[in-house]
N, C-alpha and C positions, 0 to 999 in steps of 0.2 A: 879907434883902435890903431894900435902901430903895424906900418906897415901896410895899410890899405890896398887890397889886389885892385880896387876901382882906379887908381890911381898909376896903375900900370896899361902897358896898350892891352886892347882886348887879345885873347886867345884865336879867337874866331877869324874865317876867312871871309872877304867881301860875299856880301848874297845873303850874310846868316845873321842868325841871332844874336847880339852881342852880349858877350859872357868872357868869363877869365875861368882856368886853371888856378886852382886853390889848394896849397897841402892841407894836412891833418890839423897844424895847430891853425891854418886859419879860417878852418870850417869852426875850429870852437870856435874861435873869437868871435865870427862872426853869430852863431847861435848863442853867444852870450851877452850881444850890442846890443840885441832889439826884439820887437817882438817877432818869432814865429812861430805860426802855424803850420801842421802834417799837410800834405796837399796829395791828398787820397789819389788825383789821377793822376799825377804826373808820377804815382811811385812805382816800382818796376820789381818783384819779388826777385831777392838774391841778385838784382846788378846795384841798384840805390833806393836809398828813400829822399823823400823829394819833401821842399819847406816850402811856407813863401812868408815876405815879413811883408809888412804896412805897409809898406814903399813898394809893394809889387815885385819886387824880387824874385828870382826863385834861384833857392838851393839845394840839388844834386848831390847827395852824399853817399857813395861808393863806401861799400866793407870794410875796405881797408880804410878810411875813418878820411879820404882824399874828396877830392867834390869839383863842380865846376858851378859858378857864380854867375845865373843872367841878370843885365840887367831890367830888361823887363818880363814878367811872365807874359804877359800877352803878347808879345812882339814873339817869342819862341811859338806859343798855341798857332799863331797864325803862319809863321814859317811850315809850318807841321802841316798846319791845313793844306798850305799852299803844295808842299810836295805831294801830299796823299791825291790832290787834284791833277796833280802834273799831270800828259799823258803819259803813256808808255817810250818810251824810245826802241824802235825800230834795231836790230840788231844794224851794224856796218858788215858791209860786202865791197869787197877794194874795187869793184869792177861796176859798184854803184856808180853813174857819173863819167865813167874812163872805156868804156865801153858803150857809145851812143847807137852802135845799130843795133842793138839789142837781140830780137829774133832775127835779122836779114843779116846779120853778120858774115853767115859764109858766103853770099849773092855778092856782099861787097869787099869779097878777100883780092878779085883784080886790081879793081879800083882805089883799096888801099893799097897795093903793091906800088901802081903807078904814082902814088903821092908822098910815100914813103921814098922814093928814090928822088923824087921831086925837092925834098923838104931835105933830107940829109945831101944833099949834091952831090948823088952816086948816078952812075952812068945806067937806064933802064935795064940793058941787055948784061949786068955785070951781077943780077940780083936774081939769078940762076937757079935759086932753092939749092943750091949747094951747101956741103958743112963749111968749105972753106969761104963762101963767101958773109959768113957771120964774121969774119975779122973785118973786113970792109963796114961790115956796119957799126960794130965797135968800135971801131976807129974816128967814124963820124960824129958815136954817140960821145966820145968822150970833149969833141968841142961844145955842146952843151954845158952850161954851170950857172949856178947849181944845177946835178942832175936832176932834181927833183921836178924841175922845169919840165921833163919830159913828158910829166902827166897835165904840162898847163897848151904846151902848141896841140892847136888841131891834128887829131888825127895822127899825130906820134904812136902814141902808145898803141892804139888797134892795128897798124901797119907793122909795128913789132910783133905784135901778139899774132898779126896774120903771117909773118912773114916769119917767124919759129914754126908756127904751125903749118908751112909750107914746104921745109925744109924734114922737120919728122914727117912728113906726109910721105914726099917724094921718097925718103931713105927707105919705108915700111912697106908704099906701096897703099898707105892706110886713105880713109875719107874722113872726114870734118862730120862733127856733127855737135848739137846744139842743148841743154840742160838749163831746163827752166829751173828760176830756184825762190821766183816770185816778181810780181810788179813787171818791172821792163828791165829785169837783170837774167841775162843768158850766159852761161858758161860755158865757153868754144871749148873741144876735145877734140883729140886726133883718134878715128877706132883703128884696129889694126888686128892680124892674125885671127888663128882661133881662137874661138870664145868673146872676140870682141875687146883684146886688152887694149887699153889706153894712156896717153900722155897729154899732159897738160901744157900747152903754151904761154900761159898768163899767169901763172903762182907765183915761183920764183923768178920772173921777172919783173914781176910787181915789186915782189921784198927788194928784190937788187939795186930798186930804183930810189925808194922810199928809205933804205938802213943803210948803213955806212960798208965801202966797198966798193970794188970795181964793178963793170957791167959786164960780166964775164958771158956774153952771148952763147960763144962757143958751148962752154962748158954745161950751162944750164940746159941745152939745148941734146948734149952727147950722153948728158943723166938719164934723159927720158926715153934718148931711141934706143932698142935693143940690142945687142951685140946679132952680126947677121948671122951667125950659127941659130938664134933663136928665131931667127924668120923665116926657118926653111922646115919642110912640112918633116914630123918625125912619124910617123906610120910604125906602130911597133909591134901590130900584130894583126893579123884576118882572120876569121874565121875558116876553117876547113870544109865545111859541107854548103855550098851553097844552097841558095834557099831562091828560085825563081833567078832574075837579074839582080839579087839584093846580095850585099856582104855586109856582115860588121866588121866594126875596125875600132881599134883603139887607139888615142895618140895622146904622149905624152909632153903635159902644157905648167905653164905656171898659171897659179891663183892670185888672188888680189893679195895675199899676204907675202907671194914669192917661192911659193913650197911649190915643186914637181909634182903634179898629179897625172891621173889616167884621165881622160874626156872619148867615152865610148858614145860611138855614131852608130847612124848606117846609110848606105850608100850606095849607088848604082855599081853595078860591079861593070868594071872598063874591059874584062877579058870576054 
């Protein structure tokens, strides 16, 4: 036949079956070189019907009258198999790996401190848990290159991750705490206020490190802690008739979505 698709480089990526993309006229041609026969399994209601000639072949012919050409049927059956076999893959978790204390993480939020000042050549007493002192580390972080490096030195990135989390801590007044998510993968949090809201140390400064962009520490850091008018208690109503040493009270909080609600207690009454 003119024009032979075998004769072209295959369609296929390394790993796979080898086969070509074939238009319309040359699925005919090729159903009119040789012999083939239907090949009842490999046919797919409404995506193609599938052939195979003497030579083992198989051809793939899609609706629109287009196909893809392997050249072996067995070599694809066995690919097939071979995936169907595969195990599953385990979803990716960025803190898979990059986070090795896994549960003792907060026991070893000191001792990352000290090594993070260690390793960026910042003075210990200069790493304060202040907001202003995240430009000092930014600053250090930016002589790294590629950044990406940040997730290859020991103990980098957890020293970050503890030392955001050190810094929203201090600002809220909040504690550390820990979120299994499986295996030996913990997700550090900062809790803080009523109701227990939270801020994450480790998200966006994963991306920041990993996507194109500065390591804007500051910034990632000023996202998550609250404005301090939100950290101060709003008390918006008691009850009138006490009940024993007991009052209710209602105060009004945000939700995980960010909407103002009511959060009714009760509580020792202080008068």
């Amino acid at each position: 036949m003119k024009k032979d698709p075998r004769h072209r480089p295959p369609s296929n990526g390394k790993g796979w079956a080898k086969c070509w993309s074939v238009t319309k006229s040359e699925v005919q041609a090729l159903l009119a070189e040789g012999n083939w026969t239907r090949d009842l399994e490999n046919c797919e209601p409404y995506l193609w019907e599938a052939y195979v000639s003497d030579r083992g072949e198989l051809l793939r012919v899609k609706p629109s009258g287009r196909g893809t050409l392997y050249a072996s049927r067995q070599e694809l059956m066995e690919k097939l198999e071979e995936l169907r076999n595969r195990p599953p893959e385990r979803p990716f978790h960025m803190l898979e790996g990059n986070l090795p204390q896994g549960p003792h993480f907060i026991e070893a939020v000191p001792s990352l401190l000290d090594e993070l000042a260690r390793t960026l050549k910042i003075p210990r007493e200069s790493l304060d848990s202040s907001f202003d002192s995240l430009y000092l580390v930014e600053k250090a972080l930016k002589k790294i290159r590629p950044k990406r490096r940040i997730l290859e030195i020991p103990n980098l990135f957890p020293g970050l991750v503890a030392y955001a989390g050190e810094v929203m801590r201090k600002a809220t007044g909040g504690e550390w705490f820990l979120t299994e998510v499986g295996g030996s993968i913990h997700e550090p949090y900062v809790r803080y206020g009523p109701g227990g809201r939270t801020m994450n140390p480790w998200l966006e400064l994963y991306k920041s490190i990993t996507e194109p962009g500065p390591i804007a520490l500051h910034v990632l850091v000023s996202v998550e802690v609250p404005h301090p008018d939100d950290l101060k208690p709003r008390v918006t109503f008691v009850n009138e008739e006490p009940d024993e040493a007991l009052e209710t009270f209602g105060e009004l909080v945000k939700d995980h979505k960010g909407r103002e609600v009511y959060r009714i207690g009760l509580r020792r009454r202080t008068k």
